[in-house]
Structure formats: structure tokens, C-alpha cells
PABA-716334 format. One line per 10 residues: number of its first residue (from 1); their letters; for each residue x, y, z of N, C-alpha, C, CB. Coordinates in steps of 0.05 Angstrom, whole numbers, plus 32768, in hexadecimal, padded with zeros to 4 digits. Glycine has a CB too. Example, Ala and Ser with C-alpha at 12.3 -4.5 7.8 and 13.67 -1.06 7.14 Angstrom:
2
1) as) 8108:7F8E:809C:80F6:7FA6:809C:8108:7FBE:809C:80E2:7FA7:80B5 | 8101:7FD3:808E:8111:7FEB:808F:8102:8001:809D:811A:7FF4:8072
REM end
This chain:
96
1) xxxxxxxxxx) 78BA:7D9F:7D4A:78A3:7D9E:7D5B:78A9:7DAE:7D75:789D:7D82:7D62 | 7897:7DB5:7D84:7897:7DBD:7D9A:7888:7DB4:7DB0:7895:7DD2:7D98 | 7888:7DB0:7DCA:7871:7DAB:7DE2:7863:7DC4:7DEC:787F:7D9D:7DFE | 7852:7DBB:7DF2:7846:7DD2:7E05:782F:7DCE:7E1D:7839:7DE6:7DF1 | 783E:7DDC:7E32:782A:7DD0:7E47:7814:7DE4:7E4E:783A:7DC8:7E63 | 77FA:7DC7:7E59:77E3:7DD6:7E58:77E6:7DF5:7E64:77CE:7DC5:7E66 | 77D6:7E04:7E54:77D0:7E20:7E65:77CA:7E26:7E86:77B8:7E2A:7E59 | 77C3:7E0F:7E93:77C2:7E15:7EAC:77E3:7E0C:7EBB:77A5:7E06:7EB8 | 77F1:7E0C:7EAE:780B:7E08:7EB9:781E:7E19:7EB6:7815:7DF3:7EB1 | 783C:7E1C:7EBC:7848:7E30:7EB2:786A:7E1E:7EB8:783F:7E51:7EC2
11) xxxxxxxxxx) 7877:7E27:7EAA:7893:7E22:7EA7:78AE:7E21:7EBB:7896:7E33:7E98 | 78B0:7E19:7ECD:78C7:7E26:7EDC:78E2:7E1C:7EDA:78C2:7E25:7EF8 | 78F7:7E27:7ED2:790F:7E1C:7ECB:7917:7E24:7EE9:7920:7E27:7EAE | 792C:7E15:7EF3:793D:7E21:7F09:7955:7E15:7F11:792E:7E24:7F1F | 7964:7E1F:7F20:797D:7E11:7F28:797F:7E14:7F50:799B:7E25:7F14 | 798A:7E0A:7F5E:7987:7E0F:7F7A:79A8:7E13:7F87:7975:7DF4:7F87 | 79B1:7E26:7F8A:79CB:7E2A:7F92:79CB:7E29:7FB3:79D7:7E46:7F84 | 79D5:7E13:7FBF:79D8:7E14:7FDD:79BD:7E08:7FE6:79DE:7E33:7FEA | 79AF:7E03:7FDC:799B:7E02:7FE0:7995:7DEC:8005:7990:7DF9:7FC1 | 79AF:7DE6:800E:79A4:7DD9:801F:79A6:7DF1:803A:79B1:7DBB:8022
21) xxxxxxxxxx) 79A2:7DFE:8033:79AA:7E17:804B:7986:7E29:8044:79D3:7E34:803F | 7978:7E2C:805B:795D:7E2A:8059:795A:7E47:8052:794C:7E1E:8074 | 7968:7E59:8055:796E:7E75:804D:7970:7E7B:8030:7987:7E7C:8059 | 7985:7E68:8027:7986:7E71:800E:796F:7E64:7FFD:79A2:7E6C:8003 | 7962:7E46:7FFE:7952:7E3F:7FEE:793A:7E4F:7FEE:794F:7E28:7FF1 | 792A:7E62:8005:791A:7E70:8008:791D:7E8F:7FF0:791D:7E71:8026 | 7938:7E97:8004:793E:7EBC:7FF6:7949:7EB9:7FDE:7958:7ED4:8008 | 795C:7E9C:7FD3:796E:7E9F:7FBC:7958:7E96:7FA2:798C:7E89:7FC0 | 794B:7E7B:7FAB:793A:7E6C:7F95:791F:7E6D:7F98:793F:7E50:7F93 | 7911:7E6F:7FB3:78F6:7E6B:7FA5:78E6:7E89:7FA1:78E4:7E55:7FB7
31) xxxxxxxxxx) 78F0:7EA1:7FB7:78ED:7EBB:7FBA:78E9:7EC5:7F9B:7905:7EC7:7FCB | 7904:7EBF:7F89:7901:7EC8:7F70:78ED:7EB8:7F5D:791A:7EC9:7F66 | 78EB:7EA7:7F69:78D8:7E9A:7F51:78B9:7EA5:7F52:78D8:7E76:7F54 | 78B7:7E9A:7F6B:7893:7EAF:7F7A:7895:7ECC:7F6C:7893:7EBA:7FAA | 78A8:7EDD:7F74:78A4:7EF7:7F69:78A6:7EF2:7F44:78BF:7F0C:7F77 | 78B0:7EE9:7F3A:78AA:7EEC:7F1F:7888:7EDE:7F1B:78C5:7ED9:7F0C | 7885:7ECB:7F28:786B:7EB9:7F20:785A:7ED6:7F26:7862:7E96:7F36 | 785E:7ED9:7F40:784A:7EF9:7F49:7847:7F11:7F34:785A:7F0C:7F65 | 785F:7F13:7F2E:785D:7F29:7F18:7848:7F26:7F06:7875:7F2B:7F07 | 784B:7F06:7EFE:7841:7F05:7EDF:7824:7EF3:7EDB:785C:7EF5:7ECB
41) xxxxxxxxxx) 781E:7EF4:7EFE:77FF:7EED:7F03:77FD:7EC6:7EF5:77E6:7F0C:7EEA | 7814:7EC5:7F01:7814:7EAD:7EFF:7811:7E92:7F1C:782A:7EAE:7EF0 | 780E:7EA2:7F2F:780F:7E99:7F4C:77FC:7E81:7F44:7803:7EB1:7F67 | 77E3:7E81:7F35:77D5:7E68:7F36:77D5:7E58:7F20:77BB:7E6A:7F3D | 77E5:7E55:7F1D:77F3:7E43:7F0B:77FF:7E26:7F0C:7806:7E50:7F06 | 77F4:7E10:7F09:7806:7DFA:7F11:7826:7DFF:7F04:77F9:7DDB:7F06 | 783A:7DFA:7F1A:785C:7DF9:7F15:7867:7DE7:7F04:786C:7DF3:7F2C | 786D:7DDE:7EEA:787C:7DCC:7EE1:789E:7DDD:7EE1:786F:7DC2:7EC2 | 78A4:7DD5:7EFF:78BC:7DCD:7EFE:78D1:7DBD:7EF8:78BD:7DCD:7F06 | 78EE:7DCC:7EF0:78FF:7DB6:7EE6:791B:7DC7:7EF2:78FC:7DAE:7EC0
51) xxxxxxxxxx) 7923:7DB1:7EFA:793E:7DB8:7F05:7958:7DB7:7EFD:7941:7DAE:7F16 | 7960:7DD0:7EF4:797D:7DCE:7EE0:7990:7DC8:7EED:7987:7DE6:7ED1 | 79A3:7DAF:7EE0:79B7:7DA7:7EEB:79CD:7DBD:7ED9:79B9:7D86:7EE9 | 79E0:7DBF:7EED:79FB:7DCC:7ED5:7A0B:7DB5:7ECF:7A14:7DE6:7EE4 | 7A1C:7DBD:7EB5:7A2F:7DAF:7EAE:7A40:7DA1:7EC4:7A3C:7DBE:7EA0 | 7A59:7D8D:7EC0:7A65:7D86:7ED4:7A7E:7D8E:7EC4:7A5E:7D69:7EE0 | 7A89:7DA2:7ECA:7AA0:7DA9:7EBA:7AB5:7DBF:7ECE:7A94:7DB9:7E9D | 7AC8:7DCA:7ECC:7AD6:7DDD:7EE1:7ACD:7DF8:7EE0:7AF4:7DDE:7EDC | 7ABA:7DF1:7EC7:7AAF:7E1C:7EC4:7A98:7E2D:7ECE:7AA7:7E27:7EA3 | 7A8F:7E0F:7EDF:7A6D:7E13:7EF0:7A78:7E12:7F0A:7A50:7DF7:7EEC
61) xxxxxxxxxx) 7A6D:7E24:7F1B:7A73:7E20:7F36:7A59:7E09:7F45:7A75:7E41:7F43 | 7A5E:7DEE:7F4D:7A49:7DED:7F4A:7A4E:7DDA:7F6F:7A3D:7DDF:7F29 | 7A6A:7DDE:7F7C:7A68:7DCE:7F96:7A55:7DD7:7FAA:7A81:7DCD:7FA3 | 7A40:7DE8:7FA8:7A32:7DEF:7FB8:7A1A:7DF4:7FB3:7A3A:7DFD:7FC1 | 7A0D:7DDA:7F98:79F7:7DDE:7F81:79EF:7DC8:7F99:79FB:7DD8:7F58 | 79D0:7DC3:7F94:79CC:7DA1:7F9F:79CF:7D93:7F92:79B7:7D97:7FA8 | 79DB:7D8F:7F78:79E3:7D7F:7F69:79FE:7D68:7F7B:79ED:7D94:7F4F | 7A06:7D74:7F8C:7A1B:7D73:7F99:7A0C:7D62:7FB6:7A2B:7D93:7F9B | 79FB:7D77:7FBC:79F5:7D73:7FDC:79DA:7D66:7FD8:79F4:7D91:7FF2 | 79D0:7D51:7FC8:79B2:7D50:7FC6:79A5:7D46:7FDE:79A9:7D3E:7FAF
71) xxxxxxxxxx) 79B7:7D32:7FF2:79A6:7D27:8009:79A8:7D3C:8021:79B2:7D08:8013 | 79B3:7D59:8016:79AA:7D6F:802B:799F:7D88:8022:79C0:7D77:803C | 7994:7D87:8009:7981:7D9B:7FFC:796B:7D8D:7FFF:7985:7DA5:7FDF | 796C:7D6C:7FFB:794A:7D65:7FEF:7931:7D69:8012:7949:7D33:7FE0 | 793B:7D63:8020:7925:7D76:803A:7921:7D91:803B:792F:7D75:8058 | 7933:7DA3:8033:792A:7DB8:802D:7915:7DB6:801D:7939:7DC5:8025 | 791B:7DB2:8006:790E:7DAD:7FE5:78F5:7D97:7FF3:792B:7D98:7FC8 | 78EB:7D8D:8000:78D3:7D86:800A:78CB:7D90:801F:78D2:7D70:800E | 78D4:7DA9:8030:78C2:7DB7:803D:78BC:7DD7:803B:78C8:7DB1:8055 | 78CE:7DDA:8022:78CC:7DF4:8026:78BC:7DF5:7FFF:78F1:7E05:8031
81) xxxxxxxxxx) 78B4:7DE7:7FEA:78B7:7DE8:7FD8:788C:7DF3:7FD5:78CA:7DCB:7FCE | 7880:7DE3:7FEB:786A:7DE8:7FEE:7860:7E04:7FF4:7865:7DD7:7FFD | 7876:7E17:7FF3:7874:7E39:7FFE:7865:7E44:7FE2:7899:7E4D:8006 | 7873:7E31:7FD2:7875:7E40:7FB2:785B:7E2D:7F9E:78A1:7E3A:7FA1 | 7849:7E1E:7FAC:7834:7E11:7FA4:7842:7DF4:7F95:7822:7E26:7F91 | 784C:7DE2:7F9B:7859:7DCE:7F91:7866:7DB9:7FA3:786A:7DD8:7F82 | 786E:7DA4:7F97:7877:7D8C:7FAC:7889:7D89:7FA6:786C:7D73:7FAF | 78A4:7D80:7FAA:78C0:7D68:7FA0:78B0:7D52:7F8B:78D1:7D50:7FC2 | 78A2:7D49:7F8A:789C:7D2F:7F79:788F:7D41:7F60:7883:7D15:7F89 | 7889:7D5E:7F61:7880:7D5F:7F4B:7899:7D78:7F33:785E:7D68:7F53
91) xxxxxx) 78AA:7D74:7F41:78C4:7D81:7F35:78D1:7D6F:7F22:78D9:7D89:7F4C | 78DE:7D74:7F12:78F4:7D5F:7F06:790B:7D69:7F08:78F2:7D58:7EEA | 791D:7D53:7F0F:793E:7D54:7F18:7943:7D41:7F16:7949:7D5C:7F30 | 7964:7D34:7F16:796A:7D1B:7F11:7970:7D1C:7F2E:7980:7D13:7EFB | 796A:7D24:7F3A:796D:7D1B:7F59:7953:7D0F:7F6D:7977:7D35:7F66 | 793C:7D1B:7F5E:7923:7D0E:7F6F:791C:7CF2:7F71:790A:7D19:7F67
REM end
């Protein structure tokens, strides 16, 4: 089987590196995501976001993921997430 979400939605996989530094969550994560959505005339699109966790193993660099820092990414991740048409409550992560 497969899912599929309604046509007025679109897909976003992502990961947030540093993300509690207001610089990088802007230029590193959401900058690229807008410009791909832009490209592909997807700007009005509801976001089903989902937030990839990495492995927990020695071969991911991951001390500077918010996996790590979540109680100093998630204010970012609620004031800056609304740039990109979306909320924190409507993302999935095992952190929200």
C-alpha cells in the first residue's frame, strides 16, 4: 500500500542543524526549503512537515542537531517557522 496526501498539501522532509542560533535556522533550513517550494510553485501549499531525527550512533554528527538542544531550538521553531507558512503544532517531531 501506499498514503497519499491530499493535493492541496505537499511533503516536507527536513532535519534542523543548530537550529537554535536564529541565523542558521533562517539561511541553513527554512531559506532552502522556501526556495525549492518557490521553484516548484508550491508556496501555496499547506506544509506537512516532518522532522528527521538521525540515528544515535558515532557516525552522525548530531551534538549540534536540536535533537540535542530541543528546549533552545523550540522558540526559534515557534517564531520563526510562520516565515515559511506553518506553526510548531503542525510539524511532527518527537520533540513537540
Amino acid at each position: 500500500g501506499y498514503y497519499m496526501l491530499p493535493s492541496d498539501h505537499v511533503f516536507v522532509p527536513w532535519n534542523s542543524f543548530h537550529g537554535f542560533n536564529p541565523g542558521h535556522i533562517i539561511t541553513d533550513d527554512f531559506l532552502p526549503i522556501y526556495t525549492l517550494l518557490s521553484y516548484f510553485n508550491l508556496t501555496d501549499k499547506e506544509l506537512a512537515m516532518i522532522h528527521i531525527d538521525l540515528p544515535d550512533n558515532n557516525s552522525t554528527r548530531r551534538w549540534d542537531n536540536c535533537q540535542n538542544h530541543w528546549k533552545l531550538c523550540k522558540p526559534y521553531m515557534e517564531r520563526f517557522l510562520p516565515l515559511i507558512g506553518t506553526e510548531l503544532r503542525k510539524t511532527s517531531t518527537q520533540f513537540t
